[in-house]
N, C-alpha and C positions, 0 to 999 in steps of 0.2 A: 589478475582476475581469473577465477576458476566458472565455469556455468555446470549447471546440472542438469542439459535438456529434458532428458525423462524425466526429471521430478519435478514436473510443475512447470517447468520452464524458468528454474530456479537460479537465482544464484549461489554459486556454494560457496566464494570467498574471492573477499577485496582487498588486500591488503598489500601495505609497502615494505623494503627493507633498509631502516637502517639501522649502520652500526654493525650488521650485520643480523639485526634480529629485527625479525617479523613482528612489525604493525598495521594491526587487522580495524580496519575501518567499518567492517561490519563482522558481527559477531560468527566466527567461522563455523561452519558444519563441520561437521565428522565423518568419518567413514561411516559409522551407524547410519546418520542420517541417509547417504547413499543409498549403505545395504536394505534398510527400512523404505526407500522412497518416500521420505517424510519432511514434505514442504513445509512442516514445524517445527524441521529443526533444520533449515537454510540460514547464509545469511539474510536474505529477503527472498520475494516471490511474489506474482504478476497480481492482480486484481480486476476480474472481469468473470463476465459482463456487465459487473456490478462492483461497488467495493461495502465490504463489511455486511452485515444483517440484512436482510426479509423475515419478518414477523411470520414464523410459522410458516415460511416459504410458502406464503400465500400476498397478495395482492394484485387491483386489478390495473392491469395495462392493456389497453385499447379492444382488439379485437378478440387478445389471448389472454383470458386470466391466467396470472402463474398459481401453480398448483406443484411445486417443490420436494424435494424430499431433504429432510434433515441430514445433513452430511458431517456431523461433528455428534459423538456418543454422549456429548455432556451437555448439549442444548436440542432446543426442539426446533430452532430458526436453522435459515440456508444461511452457510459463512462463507463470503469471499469471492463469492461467484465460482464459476466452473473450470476457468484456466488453469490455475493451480492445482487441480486432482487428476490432470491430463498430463500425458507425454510430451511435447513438441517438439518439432525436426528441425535441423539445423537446416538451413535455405546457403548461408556463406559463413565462411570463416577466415580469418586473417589474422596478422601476429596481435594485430591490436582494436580487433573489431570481431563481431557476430554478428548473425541475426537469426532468429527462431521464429518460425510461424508454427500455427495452428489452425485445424479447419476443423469445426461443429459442427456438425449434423443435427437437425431438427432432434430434441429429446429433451429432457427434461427441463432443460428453457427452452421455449417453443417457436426458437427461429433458429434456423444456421447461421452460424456468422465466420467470418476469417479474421486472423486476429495477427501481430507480429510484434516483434522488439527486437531493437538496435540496440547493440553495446560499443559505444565505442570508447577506448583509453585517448586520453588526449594530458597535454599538461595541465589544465583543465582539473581534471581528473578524470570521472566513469560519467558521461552523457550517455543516458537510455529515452531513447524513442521509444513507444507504442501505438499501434494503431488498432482498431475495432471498426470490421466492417460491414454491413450487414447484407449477407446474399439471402436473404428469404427476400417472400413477397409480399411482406405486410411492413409499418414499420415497427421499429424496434427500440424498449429502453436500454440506454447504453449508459456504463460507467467503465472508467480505468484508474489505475492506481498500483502501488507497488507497496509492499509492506515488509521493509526494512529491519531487522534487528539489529541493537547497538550495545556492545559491550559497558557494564556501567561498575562502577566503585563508587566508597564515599565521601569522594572528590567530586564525581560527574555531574558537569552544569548545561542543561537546554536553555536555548535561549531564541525567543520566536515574539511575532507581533497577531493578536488577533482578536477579533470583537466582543465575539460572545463564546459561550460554552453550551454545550449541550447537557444536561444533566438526566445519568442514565437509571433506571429504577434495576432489579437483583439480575434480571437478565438480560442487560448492558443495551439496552433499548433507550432509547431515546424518549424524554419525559415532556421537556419544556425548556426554552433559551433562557439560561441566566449570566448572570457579568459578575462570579466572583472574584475576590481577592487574588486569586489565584493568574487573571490575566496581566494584572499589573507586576506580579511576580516574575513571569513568565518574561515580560520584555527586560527589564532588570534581570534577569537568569536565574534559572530556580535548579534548587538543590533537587537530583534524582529521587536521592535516597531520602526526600522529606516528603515527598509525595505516593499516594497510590490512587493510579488514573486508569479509567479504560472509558475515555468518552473524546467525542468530537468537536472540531472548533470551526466557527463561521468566522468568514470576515480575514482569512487569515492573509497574511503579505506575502505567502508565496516564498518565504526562504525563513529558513529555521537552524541552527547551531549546537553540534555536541564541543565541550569540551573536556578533556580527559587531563588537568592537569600536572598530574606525574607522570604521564607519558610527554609533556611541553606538546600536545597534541591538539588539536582541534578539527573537526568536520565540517564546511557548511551543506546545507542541502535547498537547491535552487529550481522552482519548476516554474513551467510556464504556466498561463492558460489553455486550457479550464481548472485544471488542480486547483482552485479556489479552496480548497475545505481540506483539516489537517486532521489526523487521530493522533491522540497520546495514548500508548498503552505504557504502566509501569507495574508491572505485579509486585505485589509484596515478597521481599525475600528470594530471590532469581540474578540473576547476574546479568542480563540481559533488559531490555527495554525497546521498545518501538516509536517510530514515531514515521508515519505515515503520510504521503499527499496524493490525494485523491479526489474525483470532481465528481462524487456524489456523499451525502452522508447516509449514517444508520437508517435500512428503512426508509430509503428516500420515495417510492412510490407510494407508499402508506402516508406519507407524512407532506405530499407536495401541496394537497388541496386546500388543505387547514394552514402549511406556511409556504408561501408562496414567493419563491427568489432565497427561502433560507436553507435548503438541501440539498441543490443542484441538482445533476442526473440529464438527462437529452435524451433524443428519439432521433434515431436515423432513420431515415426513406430507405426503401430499398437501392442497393448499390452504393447508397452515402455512407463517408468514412467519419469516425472520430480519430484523431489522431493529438497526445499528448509529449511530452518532454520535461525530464527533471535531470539533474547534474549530482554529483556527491562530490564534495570538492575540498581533499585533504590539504591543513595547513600547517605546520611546525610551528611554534610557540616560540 
């Protein structure tokens, strides 16, 4: 496992050897990405204070409307929360362990908060902790999450359990919960390359599976709670795809009032921590 602290507090590659040749569990950065500092071309990277969209990076939370600024050239909504376009410091390091914090200063989300992640190698595989804290004085919405990239061909099979679907209008927003075809597909294992997604799922079980099978390869990926809520993204024509767990969905402030238990997201008090865990768990065929 390589990490990229300055870029985002990134990871820049997971992968195994055998045979003698490197099998990359998450789709590897480049030195570009490096030289560029460009957490969009990581293997994954953090999700906070929020995960995915704010509508025009605007919505209101308690005593501080958020009032955003557009951080992505090709949309007008806030992506990803703020972790990810920040530095983070290494706090330890060891043969088969990290940990990166982070501290924010009141600015354009309008609390400070302290943030961290644990890497640790085990046989297992790569278990990452995160936590989100809030040292303001008001409280705070809070979301985490991590946003994985996974190398795909067209062989590559996801295979995951979840209720509903979110269905998203041209600018990947969040519309209305529908239950198509497509969920039932999903638990049966659905072809990468027959799909193109970029929307979120409720209801989800918490553990999700790539398989690669001309590598005799497979991934699982296993998180706890709150991770309740999954994103699929699959672009059309990319070698790449994502698939994400995270314990808020698109837009979750905007969208709590009208659905209420179906987007997650939480409020810490001041001092109170959010703290999350998910696993990436390589298996041979």
């Amino acid at each position: 496992m390589l990490l990229a602290p300055a870029v985002g507090g990134s990871i820049y590659r997971y992968f195994s050897v055998r045979h003698d040749e490197e099998i990359h569990w998450l789709r590897p950065g480049k030195v570009q990405s490096l030289d560029e500092a460009n957490p969009l071309l990581m293997g994954s990277f953090p999700l906070l204070p929020f995960c995915n969209r704010i509508r025009n990076g605007r919505a209101p939370a308690g005593e501080r409307a958020l009032h955003m600024a557009a951080n992505m050239s090709d949309s007008p909504h806030t992506l990803h929360g703020h972790g990810w376009r920040l530095p983070w410091q290494v706090a330890t390091v060891a043969v088969d362990a990290a940990t990166l914090t982070l501290e924010y200063p009141r600015g354009d989300w309008p609390w400070s908060f302290h943030a961290s992640q644990r890497f640790e190698l085990t046989r297992q595989g790569l278990t990452v902790r995160m936590t989100l804290t809030n040292t303001d004085t008001s409280p705070m919405p809070a979301g985490l999450g991590h946003h994985p990239y996974f190398l795909r061909s067209a062989d590559t099979v996801v295979k995951t359990d979840v209720e509903a679907m979110w269905a998203a209008d041209a600018e990947i927003m969040p519309t209305q919960l529908e239950h198509p075809a497509l969920l039932d597909a999903l638990r049966q294992g659905q072809l990468i390359d027959h799909v193109v997604l970029d929307n979120n799922f409720t209801g989800w079980s918490r553990s999700a599976s790539v398989t690669w099978p001309q590598q005799d390869a497979r991934l699982t990926l296993h998180a706890d709670a709150p991770l309740d809520f999954f994103v699929l993204y699959v672009p059309p024509g990319l070698d790449h795809f994502c698939m994400e767990p995270v314990s808020n969905c698109t837009d979750w402030l905007n969208l709590a009032e009208q659905h209420p238990g179906k987007v997650g997201g939480t409020w810490l008090q001041p001092g109170e921590t959010l703290s999350v865990r998910f696993v990436l768990e390589p298996h041979w065929l």
